[in-house]
Every structure is written in C-alpha cells, then in structure tokens.
N, CA and C atoms of all chains as a GROMACS GRO file, in nm:
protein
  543
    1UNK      N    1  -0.071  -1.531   0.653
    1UNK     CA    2  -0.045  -1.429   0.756
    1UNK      C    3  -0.063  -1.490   0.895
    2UNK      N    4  -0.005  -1.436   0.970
    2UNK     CA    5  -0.017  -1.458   1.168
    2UNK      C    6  -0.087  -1.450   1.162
    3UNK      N    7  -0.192  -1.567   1.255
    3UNK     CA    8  -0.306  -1.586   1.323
    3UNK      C    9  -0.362  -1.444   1.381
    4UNK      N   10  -0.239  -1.430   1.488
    4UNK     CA   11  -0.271  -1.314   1.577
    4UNK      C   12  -0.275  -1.174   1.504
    5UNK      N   13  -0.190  -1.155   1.403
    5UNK     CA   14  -0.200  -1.016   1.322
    5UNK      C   15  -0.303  -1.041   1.252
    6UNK      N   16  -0.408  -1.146   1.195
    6UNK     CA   17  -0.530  -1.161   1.144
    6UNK      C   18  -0.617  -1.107   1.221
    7UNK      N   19  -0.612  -1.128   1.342
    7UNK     CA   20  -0.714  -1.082   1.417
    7UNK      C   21  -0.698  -0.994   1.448
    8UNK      N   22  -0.610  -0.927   1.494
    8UNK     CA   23  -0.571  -0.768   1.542
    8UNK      C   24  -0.641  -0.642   1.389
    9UNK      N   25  -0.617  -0.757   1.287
    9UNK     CA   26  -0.669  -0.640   1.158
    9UNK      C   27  -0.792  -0.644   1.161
   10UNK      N   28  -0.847  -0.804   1.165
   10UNK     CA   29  -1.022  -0.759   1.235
   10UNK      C   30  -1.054  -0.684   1.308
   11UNK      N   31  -0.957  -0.676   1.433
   11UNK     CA   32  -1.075  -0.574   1.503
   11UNK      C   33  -1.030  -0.456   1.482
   12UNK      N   34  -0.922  -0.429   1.425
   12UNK     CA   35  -0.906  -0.295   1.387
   12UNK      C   36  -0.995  -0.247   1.267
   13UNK      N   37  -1.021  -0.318   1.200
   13UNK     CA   38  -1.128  -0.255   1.078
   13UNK      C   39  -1.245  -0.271   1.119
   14UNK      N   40  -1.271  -0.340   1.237
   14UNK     CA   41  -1.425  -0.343   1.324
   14UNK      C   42  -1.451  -0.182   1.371
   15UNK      N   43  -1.322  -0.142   1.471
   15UNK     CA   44  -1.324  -0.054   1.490
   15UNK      C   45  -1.329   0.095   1.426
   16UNK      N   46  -1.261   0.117   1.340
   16UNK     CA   47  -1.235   0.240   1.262
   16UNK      C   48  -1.259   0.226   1.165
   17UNK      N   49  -1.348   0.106   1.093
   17UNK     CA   50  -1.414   0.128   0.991
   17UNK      C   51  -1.300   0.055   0.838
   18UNK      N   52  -1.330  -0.054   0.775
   18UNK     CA   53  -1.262  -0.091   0.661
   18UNK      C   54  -1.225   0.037   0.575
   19UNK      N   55  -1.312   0.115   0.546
   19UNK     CA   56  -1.255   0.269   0.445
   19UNK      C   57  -1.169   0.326   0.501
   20UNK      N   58  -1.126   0.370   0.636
   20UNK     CA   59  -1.033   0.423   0.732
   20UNK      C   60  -0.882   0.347   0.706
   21UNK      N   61  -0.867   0.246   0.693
   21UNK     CA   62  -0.776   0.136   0.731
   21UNK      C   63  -0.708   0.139   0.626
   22UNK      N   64  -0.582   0.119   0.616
   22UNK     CA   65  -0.467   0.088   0.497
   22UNK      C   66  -0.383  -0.028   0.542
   23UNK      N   67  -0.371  -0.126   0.488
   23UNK     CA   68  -0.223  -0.238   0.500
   23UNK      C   69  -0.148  -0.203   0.374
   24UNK      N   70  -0.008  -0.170   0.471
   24UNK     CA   71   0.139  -0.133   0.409
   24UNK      C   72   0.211  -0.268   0.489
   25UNK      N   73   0.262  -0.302   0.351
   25UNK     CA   74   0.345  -0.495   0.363
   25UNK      C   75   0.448  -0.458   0.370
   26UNK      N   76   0.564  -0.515   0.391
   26UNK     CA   77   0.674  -0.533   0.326
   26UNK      C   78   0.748  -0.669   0.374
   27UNK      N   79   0.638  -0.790   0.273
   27UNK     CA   80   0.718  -0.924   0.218
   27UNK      C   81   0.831  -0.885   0.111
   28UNK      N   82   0.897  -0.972   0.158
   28UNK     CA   83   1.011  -1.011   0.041
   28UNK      C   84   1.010  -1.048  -0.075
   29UNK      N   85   0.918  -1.136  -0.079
   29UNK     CA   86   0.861  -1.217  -0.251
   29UNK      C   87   0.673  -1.175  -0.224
   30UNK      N   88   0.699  -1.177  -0.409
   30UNK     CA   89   0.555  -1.170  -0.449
   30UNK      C   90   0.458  -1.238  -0.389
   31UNK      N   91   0.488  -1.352  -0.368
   31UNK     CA   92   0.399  -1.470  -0.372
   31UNK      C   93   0.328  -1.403  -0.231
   32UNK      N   94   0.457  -1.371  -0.114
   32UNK     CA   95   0.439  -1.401  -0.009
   32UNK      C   96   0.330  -1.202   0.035
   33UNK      N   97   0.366  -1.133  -0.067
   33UNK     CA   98   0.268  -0.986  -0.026
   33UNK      C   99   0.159  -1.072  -0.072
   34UNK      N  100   0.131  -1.116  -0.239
   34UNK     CA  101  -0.037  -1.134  -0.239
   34UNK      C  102  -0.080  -1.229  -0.180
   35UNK      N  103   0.003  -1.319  -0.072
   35UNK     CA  104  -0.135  -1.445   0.031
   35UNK      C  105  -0.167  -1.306   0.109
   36UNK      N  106  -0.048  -1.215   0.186
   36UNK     CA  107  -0.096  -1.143   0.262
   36UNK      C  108  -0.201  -1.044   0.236
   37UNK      N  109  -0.211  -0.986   0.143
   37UNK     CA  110  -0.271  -0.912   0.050
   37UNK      C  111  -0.443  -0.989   0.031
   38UNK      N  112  -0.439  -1.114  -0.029
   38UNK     CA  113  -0.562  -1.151  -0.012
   38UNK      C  114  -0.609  -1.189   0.100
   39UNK      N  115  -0.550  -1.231   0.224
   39UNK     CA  116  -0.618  -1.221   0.336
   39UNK      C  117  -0.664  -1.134   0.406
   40UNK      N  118  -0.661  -0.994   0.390
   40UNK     CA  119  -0.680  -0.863   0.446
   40UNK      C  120  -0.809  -0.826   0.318
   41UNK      N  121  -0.822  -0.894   0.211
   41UNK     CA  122  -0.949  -0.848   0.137
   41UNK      C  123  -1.014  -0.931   0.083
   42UNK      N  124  -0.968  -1.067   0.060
   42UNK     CA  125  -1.117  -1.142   0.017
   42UNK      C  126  -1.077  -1.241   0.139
   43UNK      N  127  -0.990  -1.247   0.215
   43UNK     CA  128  -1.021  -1.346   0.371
   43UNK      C  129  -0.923  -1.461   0.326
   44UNK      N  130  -0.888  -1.531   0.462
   44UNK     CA  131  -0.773  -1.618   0.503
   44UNK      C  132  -0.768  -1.756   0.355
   45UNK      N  133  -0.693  -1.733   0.217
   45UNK     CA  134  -0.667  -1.825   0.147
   45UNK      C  135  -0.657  -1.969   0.190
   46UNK      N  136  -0.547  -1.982   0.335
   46UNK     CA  137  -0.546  -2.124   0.406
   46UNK      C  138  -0.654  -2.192   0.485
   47UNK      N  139  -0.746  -2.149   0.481
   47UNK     CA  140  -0.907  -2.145   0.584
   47UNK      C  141  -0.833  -2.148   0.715
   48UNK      N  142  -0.729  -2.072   0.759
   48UNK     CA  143  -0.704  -2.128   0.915
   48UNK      C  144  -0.718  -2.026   1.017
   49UNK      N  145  -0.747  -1.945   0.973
   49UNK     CA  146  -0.725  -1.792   1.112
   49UNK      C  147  -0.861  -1.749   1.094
   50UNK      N  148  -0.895  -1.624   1.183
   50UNK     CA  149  -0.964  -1.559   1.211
   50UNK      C  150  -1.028  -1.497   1.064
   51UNK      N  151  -0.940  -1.466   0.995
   51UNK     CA  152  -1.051  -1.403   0.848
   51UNK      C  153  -1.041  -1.472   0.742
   52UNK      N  154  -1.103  -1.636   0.788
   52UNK     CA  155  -1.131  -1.721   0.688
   52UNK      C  156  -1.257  -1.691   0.639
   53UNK      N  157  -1.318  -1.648   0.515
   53UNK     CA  158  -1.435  -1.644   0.467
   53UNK      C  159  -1.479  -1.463   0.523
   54UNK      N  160  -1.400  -1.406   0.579
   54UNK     CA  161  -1.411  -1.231   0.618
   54UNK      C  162  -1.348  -1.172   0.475
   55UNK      N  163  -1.457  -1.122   0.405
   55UNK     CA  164  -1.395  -1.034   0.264
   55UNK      C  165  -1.408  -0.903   0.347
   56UNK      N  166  -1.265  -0.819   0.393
   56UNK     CA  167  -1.318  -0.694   0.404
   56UNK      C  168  -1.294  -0.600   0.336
   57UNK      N  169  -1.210  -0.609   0.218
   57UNK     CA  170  -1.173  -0.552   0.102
   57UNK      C  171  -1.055  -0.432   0.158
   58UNK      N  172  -0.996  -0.455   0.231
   58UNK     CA  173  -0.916  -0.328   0.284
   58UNK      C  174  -0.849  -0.299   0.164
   59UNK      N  175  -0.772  -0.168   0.154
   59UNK     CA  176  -0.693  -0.098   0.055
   59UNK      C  177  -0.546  -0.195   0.118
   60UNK      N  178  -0.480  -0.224   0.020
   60UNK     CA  179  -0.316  -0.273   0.053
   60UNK      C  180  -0.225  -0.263  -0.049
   61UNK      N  181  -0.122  -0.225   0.040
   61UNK     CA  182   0.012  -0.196  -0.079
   61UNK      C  183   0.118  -0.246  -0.003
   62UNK      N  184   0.234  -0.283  -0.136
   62UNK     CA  185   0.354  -0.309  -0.061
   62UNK      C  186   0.461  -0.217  -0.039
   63UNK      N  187   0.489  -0.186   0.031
   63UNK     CA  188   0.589  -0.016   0.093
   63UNK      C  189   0.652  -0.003  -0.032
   64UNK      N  190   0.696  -0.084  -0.116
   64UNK     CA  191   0.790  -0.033  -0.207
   64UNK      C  192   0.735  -0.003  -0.346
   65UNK      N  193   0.608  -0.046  -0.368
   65UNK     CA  194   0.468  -0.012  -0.519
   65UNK      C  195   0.515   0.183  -0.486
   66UNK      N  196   0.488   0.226  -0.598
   66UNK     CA  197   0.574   0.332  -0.639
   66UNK      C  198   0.412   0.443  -0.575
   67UNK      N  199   0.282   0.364  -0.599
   67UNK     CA  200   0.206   0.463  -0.547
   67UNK      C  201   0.190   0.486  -0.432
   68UNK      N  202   0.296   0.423  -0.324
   68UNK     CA  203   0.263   0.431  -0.202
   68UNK      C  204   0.406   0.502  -0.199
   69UNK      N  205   0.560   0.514  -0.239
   69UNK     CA  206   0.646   0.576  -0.213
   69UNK      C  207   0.668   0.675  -0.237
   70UNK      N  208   0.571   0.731  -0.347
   70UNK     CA  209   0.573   0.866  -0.376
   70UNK      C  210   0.526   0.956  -0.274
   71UNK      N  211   0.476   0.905  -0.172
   71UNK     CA  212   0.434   1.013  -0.067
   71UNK      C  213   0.503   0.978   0.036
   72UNK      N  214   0.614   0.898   0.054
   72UNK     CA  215   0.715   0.868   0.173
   72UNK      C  216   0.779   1.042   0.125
   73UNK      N  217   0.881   1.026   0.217
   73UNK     CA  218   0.971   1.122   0.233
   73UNK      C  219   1.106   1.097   0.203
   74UNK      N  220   1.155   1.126   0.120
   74UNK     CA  221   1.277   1.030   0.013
   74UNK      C  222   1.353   1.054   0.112
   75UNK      N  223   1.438   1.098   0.173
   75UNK     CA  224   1.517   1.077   0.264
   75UNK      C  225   1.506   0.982   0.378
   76UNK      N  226   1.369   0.934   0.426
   76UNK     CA  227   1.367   0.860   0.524
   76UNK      C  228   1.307   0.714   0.482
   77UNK      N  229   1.280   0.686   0.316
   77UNK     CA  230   1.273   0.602   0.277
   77UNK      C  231   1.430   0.587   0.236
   78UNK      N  232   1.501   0.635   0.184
   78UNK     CA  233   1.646   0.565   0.159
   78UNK      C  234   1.699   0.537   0.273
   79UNK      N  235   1.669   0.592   0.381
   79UNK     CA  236   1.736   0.583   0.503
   79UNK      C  237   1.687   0.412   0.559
   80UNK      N  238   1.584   0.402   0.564
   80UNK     CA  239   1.516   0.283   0.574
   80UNK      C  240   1.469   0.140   0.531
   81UNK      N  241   1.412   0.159   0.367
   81UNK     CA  242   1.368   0.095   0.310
   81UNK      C  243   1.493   0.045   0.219
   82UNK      N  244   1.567   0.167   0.148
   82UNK     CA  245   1.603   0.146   0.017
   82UNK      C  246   1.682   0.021  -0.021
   83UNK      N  247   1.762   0.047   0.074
   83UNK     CA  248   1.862  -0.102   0.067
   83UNK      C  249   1.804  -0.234   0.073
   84UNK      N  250   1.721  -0.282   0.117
   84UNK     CA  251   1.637  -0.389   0.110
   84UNK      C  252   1.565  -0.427  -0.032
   85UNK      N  253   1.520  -0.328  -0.106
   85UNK     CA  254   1.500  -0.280  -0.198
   85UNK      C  255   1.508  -0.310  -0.312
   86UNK      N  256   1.655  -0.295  -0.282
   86UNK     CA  257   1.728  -0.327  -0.388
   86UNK      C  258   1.765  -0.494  -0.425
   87UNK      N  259   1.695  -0.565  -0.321
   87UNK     CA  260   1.725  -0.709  -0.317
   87UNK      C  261   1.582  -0.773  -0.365
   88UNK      N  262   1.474  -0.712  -0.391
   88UNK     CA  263   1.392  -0.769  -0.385
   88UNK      C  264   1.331  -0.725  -0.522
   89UNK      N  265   1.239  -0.832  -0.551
   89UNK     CA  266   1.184  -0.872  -0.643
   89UNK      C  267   1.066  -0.762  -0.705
   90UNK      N  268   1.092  -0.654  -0.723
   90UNK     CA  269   0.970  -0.513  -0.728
   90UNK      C  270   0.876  -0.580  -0.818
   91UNK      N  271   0.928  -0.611  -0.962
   91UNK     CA  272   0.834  -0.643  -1.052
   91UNK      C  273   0.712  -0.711  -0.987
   92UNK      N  274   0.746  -0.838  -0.956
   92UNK     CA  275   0.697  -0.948  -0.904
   92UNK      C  276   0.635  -0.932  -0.796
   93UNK      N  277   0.625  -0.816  -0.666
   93UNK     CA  278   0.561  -0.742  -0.619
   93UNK      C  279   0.463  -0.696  -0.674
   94UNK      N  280   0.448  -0.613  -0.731
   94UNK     CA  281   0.406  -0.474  -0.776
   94UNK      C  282   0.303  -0.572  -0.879
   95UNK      N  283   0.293  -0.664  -0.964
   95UNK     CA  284   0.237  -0.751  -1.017
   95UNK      C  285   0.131  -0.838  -0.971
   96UNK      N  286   0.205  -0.882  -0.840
   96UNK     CA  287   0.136  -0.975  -0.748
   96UNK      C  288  -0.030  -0.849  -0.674
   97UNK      N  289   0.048  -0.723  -0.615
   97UNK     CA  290  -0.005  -0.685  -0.534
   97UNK      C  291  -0.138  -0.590  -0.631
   98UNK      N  292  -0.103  -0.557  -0.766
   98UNK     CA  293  -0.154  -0.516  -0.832
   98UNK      C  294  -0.328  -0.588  -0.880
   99UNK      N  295  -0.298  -0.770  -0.900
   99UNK     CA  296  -0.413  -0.821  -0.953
   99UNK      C  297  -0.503  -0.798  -0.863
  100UNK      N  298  -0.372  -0.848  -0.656
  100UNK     CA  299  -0.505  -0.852  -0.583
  100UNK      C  300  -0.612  -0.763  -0.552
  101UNK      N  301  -0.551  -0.634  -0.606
  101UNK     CA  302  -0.620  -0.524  -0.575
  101UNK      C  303  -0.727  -0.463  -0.618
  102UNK      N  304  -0.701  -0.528  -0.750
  102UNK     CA  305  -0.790  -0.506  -0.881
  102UNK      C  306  -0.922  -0.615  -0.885
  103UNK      N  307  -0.863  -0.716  -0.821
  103UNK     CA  308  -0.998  -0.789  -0.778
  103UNK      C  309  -1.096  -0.791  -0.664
  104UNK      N  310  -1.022  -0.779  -0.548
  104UNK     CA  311  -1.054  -0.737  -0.429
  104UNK      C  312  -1.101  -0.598  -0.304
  105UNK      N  313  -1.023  -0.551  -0.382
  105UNK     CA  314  -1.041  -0.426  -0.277
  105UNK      C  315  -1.157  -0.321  -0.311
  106UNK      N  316  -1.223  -0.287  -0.218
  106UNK     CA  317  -1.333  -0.209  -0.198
  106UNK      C  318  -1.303  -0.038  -0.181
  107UNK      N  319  -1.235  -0.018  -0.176
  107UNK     CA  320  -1.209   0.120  -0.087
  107UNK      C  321  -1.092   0.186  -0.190
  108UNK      N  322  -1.090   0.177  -0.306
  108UNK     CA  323  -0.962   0.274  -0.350
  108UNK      C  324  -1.023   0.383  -0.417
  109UNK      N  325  -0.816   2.213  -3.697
  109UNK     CA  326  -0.742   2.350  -3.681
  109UNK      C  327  -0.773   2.368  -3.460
  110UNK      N  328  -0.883   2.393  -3.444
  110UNK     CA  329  -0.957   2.462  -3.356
  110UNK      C  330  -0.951   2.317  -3.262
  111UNK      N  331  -0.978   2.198  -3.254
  111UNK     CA  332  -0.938   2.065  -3.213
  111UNK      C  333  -0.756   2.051  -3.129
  112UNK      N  334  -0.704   2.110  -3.257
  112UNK     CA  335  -0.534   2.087  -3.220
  112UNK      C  336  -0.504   2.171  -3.107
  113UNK      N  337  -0.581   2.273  -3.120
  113UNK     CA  338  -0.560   2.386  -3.066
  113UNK      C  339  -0.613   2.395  -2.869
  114UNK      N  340  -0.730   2.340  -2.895
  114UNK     CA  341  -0.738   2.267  -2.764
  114UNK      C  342  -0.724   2.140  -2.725
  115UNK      N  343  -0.663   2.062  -2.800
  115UNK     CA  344  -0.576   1.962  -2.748
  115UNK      C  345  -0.442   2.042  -2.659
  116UNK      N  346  -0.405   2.154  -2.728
  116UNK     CA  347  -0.260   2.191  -2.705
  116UNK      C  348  -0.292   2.282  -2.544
  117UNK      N  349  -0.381   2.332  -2.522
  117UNK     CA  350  -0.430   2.401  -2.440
  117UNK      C  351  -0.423   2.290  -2.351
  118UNK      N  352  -0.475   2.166  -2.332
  118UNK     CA  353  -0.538   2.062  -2.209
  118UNK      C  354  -0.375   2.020  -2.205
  119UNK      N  355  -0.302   1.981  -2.267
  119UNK     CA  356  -0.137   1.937  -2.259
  119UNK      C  357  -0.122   2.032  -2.177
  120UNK      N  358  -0.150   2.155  -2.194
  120UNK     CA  359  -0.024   2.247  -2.089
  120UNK      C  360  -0.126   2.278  -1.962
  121UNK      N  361  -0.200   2.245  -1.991
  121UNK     CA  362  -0.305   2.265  -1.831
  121UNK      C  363  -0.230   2.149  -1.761
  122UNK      N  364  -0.290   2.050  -1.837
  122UNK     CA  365  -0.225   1.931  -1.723
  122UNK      C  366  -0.071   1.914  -1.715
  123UNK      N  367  -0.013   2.009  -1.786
  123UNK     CA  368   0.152   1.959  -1.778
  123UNK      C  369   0.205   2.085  -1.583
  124UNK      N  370   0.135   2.208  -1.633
  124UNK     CA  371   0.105   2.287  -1.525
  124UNK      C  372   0.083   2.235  -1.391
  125UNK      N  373  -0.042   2.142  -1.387
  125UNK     CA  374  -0.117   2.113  -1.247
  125UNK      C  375  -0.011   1.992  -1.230
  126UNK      N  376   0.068   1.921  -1.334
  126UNK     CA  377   0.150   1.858  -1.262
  126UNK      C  378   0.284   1.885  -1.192
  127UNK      N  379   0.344   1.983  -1.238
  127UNK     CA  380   0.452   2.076  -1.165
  127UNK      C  381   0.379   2.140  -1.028
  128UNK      N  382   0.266   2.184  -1.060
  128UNK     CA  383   0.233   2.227  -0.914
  128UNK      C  384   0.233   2.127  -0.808
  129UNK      N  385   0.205   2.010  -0.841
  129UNK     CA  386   0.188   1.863  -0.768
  129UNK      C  387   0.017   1.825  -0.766
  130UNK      N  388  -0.031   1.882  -0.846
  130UNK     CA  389  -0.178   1.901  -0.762
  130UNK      C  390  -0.254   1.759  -0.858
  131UNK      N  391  -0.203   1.728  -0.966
  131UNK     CA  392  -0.232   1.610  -1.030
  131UNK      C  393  -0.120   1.506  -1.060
  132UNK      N  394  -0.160   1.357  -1.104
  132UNK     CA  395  -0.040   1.273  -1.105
  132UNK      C  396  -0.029   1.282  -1.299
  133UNK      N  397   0.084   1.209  -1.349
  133UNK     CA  398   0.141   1.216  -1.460
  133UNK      C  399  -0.041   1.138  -1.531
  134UNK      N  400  -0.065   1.198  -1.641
  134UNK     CA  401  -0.202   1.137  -1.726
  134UNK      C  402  -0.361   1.231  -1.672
  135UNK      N  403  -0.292   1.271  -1.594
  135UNK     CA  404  -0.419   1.449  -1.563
  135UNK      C  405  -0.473   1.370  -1.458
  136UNK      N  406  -0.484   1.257  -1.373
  136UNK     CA  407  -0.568   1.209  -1.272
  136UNK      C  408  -0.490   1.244  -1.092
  137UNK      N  409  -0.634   1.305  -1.060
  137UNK     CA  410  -0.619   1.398  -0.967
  137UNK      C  411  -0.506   1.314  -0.859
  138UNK      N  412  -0.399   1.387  -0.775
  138UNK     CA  413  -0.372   1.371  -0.678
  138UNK      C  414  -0.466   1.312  -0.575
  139UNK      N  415  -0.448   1.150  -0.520
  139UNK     CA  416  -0.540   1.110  -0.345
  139UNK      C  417  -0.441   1.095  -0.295
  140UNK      N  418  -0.424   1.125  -0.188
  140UNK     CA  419  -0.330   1.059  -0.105
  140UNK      C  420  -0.368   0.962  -0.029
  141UNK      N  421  -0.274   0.855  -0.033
  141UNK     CA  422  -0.344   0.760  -0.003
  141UNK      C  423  -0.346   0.696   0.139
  142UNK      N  424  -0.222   0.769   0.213
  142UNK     CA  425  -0.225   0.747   0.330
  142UNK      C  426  -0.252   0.849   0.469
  143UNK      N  427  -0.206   0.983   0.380
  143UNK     CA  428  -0.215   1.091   0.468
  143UNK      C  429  -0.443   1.063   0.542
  144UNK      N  430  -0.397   1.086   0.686
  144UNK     CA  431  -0.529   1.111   0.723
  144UNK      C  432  -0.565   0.958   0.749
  145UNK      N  433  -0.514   0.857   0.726
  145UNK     CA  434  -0.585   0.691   0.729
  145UNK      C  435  -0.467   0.655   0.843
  146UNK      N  436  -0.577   0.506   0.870
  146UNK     CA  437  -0.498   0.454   0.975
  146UNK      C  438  -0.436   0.381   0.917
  147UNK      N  439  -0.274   0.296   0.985
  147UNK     CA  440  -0.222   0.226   0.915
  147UNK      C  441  -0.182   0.080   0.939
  148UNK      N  442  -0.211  -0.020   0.938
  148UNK     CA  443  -0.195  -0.115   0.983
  148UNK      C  444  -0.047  -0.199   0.918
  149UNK      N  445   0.101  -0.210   0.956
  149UNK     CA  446   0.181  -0.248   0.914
  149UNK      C  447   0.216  -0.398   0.939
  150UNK      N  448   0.263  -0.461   0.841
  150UNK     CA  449   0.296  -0.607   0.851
  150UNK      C  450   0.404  -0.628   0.760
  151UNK      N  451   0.500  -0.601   0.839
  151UNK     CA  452   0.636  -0.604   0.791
  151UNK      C  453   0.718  -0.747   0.786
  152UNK      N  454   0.823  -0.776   0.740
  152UNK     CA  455   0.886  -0.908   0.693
  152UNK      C  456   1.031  -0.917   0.737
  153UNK      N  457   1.053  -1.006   0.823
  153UNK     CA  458   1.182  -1.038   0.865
  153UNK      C  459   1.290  -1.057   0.788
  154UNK      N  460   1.226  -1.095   0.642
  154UNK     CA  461   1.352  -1.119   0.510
  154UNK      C  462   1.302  -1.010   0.429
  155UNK      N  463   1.226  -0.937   0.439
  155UNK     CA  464   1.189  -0.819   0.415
  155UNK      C  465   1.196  -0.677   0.418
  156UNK      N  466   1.114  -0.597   0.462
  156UNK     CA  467   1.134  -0.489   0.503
  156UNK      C  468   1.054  -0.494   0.626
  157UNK      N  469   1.128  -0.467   0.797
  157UNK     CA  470   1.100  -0.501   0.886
  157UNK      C  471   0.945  -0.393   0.937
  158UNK      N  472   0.919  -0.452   1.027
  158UNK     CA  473   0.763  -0.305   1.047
  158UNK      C  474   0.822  -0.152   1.102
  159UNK      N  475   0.933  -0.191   1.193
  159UNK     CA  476   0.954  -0.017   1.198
  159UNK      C  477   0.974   0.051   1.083
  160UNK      N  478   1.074  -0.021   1.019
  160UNK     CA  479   1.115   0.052   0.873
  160UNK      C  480   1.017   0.170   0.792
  161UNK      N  481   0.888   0.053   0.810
  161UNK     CA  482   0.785   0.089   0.732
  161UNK      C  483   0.722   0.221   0.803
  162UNK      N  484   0.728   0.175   0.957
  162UNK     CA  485   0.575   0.272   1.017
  162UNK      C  486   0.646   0.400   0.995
  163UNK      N  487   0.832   0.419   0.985
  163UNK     CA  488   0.894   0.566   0.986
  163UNK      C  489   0.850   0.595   0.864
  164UNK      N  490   0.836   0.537   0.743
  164UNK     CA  491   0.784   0.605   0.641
  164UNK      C  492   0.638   0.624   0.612
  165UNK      N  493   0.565   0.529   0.682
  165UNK     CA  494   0.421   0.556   0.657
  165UNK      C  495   0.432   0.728   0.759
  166UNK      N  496   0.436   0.715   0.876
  166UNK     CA  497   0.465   0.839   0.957
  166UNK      C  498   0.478   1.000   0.849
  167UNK      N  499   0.573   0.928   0.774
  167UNK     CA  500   0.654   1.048   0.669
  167UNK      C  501   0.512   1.099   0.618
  168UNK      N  502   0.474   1.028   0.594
  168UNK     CA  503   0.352   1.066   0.447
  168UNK      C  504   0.200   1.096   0.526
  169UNK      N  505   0.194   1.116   0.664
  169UNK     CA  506   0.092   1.160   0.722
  169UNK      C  507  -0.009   1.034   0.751
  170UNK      N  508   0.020   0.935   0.787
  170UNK     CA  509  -0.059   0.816   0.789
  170UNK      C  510  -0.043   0.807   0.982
  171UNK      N  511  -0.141   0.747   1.014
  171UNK     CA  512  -0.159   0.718   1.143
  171UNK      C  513  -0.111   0.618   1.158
  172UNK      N  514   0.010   0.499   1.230
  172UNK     CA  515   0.017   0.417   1.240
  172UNK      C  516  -0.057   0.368   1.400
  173UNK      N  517  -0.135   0.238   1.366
  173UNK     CA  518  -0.232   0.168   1.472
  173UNK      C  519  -0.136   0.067   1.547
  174UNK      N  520  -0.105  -0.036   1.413
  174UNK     CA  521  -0.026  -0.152   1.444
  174UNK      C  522   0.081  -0.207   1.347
  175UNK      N  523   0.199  -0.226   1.448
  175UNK     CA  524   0.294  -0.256   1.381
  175UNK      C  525   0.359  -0.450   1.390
  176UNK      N  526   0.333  -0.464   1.314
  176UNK     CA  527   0.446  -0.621   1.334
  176UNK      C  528   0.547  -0.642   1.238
  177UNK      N  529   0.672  -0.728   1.314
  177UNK     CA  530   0.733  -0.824   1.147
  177UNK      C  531   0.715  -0.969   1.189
  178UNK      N  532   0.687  -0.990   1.099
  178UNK     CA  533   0.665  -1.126   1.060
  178UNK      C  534   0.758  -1.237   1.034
  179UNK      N  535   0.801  -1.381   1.086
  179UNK     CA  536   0.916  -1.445   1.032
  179UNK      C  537   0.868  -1.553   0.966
  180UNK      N  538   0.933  -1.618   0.837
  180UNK     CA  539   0.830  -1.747   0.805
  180UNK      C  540   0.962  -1.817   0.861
  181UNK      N  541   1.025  -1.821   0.912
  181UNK     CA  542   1.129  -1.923   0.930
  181UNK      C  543   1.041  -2.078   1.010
   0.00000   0.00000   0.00000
C-alpha cells in the first residue's frame, strides 16, 4: 500500500478509534487486496511505511465480497462497480480477503 | 415425533425473520457492517476506482473519511 495512505489510516484509526473504522478495497487481483488487507491489520508486510510492525486489526473488505454488497444499493452498485466486476478475479478475492480476516482482524 | 416438530417450527421462524430481512440465510442475526462506521476507501486504478466505491459505501450508510485510488503502474 501508499506510504501516504498508510499513514493517513494511522491516524485515522488513532483518531476514531480501530472499532469505528472499516477499509473497503477495490484491487484488481487477489494478491494485490490481501498485501493491502494485511497492512491495515497485522502491519506493513514490506517493512517500509508507516505501519510496519502496527497490528491494528481493522475490519476490511473488498467492495465486491458479497458481505459488503449486500448492503450497497443495487442500482448504484451496477451503476458503478458492476462492470469492473465482471473482469475480475472474485473467487481469488473473496479467498484472499477471507484468510486475512480470519487471522487478523479484531473488530468483526 | 415432538423433536421433528420443533425442528419444523425453528425452519419457519428463521425462514420468516429472513423475508423480513431481520436475519441473514443460516438464522445469524443481521450487522451491518458499514451503516454508522467510518470508511476509509482505497480504491485501484486497474480496479475499482475510490469514487466508485465511496458512492456505494455512501449507499449503505457508511461515513466516508478518506478516499484514494491507487496506481501500481
């Protein structure tokens, strides 16, 4: 993940509290939601940014994991999301974003 | 006899509370998971970009804080 969006999520979960906070992704490939995914809850995989060794366990999903679209608004997710969607790798998502969650996250 | 019988009873309770919306499919309660939370978006240039996202997090009652997309190019 960006240096600078690393840190902006620090101090946003400084501020309003890690239980408050949700990260909604939308990488293209698996691989690329769970680095993001584990850096927002067990801390920076590459040791290079701001939440190297910061576990803050935030809750994270990828916009298109079915437990986070069920509460979009189907019209303004097809309007938006869907087509992209359809190019991308859900399984392999939804897989990826699933272990990290199950290992990591504090707050579900 | 009396077993089947409230088995058949808890099927239509929970088949009920799920038409109402008030539980998800397997009897476990409705959370929502975004309504009421803040939202921090990190969207993907070969992806799904961050506005995309924050109009639907928006949809579902989520606060959006911060939005980015991201490029690995």
């Amino acid at each position: 993940m960006d240096l600078e969006n690393q840190k902006r999520v620090k101090e946003f979960a400084e501020e309003y509290g890690p239980e408050n906070v949700v990260v909604i992704l939308g990488a293209a490939e698996g691989e690329a939601a769970g680095l993001a995914a584990e850096t927002v809850t067990a801390g920076d995989p590459t040791f290079a940014g701001p939440l190297t060794g910061v576990q803050l366990g935030l809750t994270t999903y990828h916009v298109c994991e079915p437990e986070v679209k069920e509460e979009f608004d189907e019209a303004i997710y097809d309007e938006q999301v869907s087509m992209m969607e359809m190019v991308l790798d859900i399984d392999d998502i939804i897989s990826e974003m699933s272990s990290i969650r199950d290992e990591f996250c504090q707050y579900l | 006899m009396d077993l089947q019988i409230s088995m058949k009873n808890h099927e239509e309770y929970y088949l009920k509370q799920e038409q109402k919306g008030d539980m998800k499919k397997g009897g476990r309660k409705a959370m929502a998971i975004l309504a009421g939370k803040k939202a921090i978006i990190i969207g993907d240039r070969d992806g799904i970009p961050g506005p995309a996202i924050a109009e639907c997090v928006k949809s579902a009652g989520g606060e959006v804080i911060f939005s980015s997309t991201e490029c690995f190019v």
